[in-house]
PDB file of N, CA, C and O in Angstrom:
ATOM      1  N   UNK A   1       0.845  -1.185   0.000  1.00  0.00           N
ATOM      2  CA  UNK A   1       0.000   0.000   0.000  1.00  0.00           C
ATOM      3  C   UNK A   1       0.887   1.245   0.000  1.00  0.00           C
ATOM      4  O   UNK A   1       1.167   1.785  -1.070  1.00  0.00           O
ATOM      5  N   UNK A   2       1.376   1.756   1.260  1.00  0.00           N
ATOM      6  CA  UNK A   2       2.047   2.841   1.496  1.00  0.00           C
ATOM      7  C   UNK A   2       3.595   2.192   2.049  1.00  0.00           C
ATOM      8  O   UNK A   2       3.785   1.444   3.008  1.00  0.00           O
ATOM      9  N   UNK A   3       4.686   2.811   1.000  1.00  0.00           N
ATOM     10  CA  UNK A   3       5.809   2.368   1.788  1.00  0.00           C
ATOM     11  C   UNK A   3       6.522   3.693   2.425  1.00  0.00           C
ATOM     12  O   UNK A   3       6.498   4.840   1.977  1.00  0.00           O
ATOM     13  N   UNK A   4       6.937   3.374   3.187  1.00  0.00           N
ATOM     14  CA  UNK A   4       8.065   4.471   4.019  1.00  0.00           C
ATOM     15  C   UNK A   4       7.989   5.563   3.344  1.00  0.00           C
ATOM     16  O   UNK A   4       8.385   5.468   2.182  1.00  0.00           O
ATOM     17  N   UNK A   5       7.555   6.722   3.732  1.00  0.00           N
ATOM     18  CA  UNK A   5       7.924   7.779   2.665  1.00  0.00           C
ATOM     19  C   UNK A   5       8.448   9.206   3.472  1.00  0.00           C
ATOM     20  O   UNK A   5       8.259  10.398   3.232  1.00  0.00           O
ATOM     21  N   UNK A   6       9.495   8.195   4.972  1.00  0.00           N
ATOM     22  CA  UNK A   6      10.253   9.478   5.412  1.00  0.00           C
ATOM     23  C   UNK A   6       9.871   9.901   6.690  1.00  0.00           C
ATOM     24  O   UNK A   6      10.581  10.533   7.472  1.00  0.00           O
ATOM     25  N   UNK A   7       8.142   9.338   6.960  1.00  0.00           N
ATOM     26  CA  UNK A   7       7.770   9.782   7.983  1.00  0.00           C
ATOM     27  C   UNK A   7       6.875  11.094   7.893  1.00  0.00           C
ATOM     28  O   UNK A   7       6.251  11.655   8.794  1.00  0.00           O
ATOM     29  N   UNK A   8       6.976  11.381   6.722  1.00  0.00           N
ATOM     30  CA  UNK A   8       5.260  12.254   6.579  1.00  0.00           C
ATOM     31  C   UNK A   8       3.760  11.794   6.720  1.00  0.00           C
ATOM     32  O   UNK A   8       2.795  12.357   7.236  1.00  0.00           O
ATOM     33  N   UNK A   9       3.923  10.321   5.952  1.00  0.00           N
ATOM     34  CA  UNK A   9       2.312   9.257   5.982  1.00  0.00           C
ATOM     35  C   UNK A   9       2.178   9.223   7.677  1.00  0.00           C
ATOM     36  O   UNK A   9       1.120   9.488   8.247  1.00  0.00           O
ATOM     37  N   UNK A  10       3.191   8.922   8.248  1.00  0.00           N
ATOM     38  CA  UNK A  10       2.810   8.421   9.538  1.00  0.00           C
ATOM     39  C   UNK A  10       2.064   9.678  10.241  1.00  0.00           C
ATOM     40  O   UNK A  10       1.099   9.555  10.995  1.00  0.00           O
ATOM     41  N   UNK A  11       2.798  11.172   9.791  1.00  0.00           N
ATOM     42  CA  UNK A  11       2.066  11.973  10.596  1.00  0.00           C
ATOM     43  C   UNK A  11       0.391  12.232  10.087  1.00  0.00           C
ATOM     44  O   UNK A  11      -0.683  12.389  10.668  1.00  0.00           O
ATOM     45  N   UNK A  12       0.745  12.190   9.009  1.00  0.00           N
ATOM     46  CA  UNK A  12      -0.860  11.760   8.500  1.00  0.00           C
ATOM     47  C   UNK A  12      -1.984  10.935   8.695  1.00  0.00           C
ATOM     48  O   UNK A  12      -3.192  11.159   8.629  1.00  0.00           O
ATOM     49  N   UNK A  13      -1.228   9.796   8.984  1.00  0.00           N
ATOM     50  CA  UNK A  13      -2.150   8.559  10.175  1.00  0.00           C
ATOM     51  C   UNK A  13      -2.462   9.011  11.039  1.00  0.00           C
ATOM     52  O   UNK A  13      -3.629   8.784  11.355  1.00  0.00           O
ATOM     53  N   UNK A  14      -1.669   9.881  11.915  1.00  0.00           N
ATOM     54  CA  UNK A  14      -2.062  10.186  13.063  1.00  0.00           C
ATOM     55  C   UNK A  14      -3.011  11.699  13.403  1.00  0.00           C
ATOM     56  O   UNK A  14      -3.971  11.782  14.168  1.00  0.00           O
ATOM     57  N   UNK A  15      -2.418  12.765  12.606  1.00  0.00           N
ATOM     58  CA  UNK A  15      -3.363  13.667  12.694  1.00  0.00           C
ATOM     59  C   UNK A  15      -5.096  13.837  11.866  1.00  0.00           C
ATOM     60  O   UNK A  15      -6.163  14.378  12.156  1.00  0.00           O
ATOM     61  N   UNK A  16      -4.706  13.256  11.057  1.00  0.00           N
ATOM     62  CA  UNK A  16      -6.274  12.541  10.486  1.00  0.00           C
ATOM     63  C   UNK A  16      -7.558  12.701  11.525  1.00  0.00           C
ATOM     64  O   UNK A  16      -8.447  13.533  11.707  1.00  0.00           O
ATOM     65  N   UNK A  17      -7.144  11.401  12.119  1.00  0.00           N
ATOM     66  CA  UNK A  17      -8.620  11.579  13.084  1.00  0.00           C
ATOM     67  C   UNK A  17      -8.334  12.511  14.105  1.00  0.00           C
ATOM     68  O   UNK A  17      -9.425  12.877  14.542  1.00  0.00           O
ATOM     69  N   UNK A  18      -7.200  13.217  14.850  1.00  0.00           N
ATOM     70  CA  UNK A  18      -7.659  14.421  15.237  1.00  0.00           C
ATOM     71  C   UNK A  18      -8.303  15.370  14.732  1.00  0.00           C
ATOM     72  O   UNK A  18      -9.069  16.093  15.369  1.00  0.00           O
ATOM     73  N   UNK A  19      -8.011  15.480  13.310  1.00  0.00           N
ATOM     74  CA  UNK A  19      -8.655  16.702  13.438  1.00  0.00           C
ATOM     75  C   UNK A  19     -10.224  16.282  12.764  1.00  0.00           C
ATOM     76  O   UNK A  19     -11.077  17.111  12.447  1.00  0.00           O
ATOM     77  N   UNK A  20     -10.351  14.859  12.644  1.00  0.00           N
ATOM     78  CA  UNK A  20     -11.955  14.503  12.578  1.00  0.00           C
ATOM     79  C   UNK A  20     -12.589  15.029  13.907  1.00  0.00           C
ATOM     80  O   UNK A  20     -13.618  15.704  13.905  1.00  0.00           O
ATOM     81  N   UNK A  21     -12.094  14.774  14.736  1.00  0.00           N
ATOM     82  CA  UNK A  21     -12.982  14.720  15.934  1.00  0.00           C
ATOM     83  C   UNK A  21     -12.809  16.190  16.837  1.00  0.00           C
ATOM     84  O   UNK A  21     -13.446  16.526  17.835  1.00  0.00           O
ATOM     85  N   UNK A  22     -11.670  16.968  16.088  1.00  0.00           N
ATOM     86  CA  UNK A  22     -11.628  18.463  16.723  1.00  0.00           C
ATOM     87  C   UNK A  22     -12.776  19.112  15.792  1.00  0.00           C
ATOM     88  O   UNK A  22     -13.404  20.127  16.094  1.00  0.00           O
ATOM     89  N   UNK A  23     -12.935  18.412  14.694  1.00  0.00           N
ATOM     90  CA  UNK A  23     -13.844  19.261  13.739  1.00  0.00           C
ATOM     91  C   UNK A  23     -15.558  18.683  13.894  1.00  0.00           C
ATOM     92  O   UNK A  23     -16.523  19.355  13.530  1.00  0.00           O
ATOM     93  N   UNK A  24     -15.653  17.194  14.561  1.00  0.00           N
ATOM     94  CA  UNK A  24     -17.042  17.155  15.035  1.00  0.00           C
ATOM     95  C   UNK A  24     -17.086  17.994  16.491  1.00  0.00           C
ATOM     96  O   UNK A  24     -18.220  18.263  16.886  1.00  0.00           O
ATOM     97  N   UNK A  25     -16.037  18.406  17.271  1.00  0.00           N
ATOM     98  CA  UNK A  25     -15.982  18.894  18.608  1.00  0.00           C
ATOM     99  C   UNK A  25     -16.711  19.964  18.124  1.00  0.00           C
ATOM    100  O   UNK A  25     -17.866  20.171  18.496  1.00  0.00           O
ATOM    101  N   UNK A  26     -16.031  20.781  17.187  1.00  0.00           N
ATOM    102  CA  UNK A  26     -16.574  21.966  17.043  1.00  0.00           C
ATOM    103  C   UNK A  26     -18.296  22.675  16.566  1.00  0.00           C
ATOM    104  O   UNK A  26     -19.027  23.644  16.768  1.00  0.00           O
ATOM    105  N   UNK A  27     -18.202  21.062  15.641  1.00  0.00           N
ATOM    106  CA  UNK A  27     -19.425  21.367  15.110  1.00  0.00           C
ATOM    107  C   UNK A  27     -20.699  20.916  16.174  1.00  0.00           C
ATOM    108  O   UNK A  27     -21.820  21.349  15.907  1.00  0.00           O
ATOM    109  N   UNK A  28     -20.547  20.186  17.185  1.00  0.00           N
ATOM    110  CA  UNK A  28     -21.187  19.952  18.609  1.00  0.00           C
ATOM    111  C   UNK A  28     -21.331  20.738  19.498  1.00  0.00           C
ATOM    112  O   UNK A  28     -22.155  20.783  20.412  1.00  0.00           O
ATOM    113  N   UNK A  29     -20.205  21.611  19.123  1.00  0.00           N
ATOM    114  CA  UNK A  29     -20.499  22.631  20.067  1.00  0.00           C
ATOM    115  C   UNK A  29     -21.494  24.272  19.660  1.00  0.00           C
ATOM    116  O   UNK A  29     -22.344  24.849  20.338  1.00  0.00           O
ATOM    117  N   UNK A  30     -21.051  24.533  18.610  1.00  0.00           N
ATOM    118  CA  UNK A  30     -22.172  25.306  17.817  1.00  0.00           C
ATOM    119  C   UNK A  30     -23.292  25.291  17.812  1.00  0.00           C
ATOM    120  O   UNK A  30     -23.988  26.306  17.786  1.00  0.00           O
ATOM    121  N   UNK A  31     -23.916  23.557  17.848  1.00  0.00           N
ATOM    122  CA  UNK A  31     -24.691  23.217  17.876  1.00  0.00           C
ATOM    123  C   UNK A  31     -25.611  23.632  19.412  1.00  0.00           C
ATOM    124  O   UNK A  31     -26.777  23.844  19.743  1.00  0.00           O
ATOM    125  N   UNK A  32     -24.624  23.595  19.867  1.00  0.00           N
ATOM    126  CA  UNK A  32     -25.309  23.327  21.447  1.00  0.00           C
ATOM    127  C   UNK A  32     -25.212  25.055  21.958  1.00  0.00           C
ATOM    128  O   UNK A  32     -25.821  25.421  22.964  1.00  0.00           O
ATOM    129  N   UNK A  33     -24.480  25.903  21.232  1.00  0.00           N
ATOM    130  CA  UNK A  33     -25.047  27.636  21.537  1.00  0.00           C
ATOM    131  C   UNK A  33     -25.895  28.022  21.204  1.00  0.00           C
ATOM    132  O   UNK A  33     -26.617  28.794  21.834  1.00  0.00           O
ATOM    133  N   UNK A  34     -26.173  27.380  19.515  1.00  0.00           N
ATOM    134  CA  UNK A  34     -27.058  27.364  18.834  1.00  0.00           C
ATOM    135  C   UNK A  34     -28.283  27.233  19.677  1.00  0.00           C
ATOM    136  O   UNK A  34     -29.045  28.179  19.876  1.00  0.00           O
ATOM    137  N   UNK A  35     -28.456  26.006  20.178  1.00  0.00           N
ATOM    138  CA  UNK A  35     -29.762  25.543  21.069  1.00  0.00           C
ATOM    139  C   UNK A  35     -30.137  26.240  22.055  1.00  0.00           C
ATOM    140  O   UNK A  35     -31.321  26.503  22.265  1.00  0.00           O
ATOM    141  N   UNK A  36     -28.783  26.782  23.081  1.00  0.00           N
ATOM    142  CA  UNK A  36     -29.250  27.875  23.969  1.00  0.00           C
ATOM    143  C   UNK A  36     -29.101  28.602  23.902  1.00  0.00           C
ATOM    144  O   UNK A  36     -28.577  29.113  24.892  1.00  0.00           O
ATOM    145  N   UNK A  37     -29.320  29.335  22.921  1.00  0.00           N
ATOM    146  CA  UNK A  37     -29.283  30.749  22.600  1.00  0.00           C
ATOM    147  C   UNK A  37     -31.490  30.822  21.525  1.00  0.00           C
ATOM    148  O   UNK A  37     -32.173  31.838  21.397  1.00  0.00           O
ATOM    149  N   UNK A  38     -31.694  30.039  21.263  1.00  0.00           N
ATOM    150  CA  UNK A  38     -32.894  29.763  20.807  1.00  0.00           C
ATOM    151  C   UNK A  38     -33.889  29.551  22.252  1.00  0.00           C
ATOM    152  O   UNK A  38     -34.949  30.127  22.497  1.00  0.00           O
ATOM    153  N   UNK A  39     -33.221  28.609  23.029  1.00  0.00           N
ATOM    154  CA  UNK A  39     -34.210  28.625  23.765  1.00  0.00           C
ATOM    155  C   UNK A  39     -34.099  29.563  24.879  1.00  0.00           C
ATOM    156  O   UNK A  39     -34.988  29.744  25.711  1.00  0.00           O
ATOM    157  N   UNK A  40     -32.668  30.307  24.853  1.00  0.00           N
ATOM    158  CA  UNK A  40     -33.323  31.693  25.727  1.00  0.00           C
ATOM    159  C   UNK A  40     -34.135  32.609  24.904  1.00  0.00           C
ATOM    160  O   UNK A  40     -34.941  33.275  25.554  1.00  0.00           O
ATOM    161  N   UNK A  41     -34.121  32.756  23.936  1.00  0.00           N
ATOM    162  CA  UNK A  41     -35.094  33.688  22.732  1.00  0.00           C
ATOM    163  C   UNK A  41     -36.514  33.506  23.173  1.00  0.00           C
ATOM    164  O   UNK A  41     -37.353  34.352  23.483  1.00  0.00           O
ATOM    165  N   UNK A  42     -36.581  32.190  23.126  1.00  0.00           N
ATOM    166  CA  UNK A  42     -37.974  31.804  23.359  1.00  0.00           C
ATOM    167  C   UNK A  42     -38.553  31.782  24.860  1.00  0.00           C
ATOM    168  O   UNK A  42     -39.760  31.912  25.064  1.00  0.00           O
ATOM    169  N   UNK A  43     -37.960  31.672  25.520  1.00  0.00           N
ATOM    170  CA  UNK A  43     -38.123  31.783  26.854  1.00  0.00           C
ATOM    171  C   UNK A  43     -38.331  33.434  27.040  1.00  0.00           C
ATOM    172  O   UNK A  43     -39.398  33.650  27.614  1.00  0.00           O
ATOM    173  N   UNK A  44     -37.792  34.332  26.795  1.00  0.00           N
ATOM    174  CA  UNK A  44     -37.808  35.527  26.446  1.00  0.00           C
ATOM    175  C   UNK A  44     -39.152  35.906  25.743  1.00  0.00           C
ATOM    176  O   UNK A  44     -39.702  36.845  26.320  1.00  0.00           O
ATOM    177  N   UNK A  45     -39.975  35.334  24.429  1.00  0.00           N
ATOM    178  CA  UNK A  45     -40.710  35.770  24.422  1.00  0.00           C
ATOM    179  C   UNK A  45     -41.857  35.745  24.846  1.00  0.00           C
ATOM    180  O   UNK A  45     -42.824  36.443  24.541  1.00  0.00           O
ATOM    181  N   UNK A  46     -41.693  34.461  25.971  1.00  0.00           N
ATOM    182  CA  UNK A  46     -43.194  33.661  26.237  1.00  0.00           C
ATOM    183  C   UNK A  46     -43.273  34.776  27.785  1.00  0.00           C
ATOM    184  O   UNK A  46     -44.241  35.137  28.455  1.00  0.00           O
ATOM    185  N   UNK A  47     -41.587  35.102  27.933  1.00  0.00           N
ATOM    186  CA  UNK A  47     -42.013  36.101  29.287  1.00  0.00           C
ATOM    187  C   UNK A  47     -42.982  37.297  28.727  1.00  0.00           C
ATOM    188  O   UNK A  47     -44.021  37.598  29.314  1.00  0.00           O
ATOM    189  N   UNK A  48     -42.663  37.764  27.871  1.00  0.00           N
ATOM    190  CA  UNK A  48     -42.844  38.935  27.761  1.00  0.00           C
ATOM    191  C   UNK A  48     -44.252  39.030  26.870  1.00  0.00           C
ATOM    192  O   UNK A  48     -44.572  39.985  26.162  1.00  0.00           O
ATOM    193  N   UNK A  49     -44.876  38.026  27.042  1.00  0.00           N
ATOM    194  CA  UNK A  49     -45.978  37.850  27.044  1.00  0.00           C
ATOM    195  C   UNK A  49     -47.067  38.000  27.480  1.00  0.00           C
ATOM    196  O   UNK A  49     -48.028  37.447  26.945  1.00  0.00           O
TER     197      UNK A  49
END
């Protein structure tokens, strides 16, 4: 498949799924300001109701 090529592939093996999972971190987390930031909105308007 892949032979020796110096020791670049390997860093590539390895940072790969970091930055899969720094990049679902991130997108989980957006997600989740996202959510409370909606449901203070809404909470907000049902006060002021």
């Amino acid at each position: 498949m892949l032979a020796h090529q110096g020791g670049w592939d390997e860093i590539l093996l390895v940072l790969a799924p970091i930055l899969v999972i720094a990049g679902l971190l991130l997108l989980a987390k957006k997600r989740v300001e996202r959510s409370l930031r909606d449901n203070e909105s809404s909470a907000a308007d049902r006060d002021g109701s």
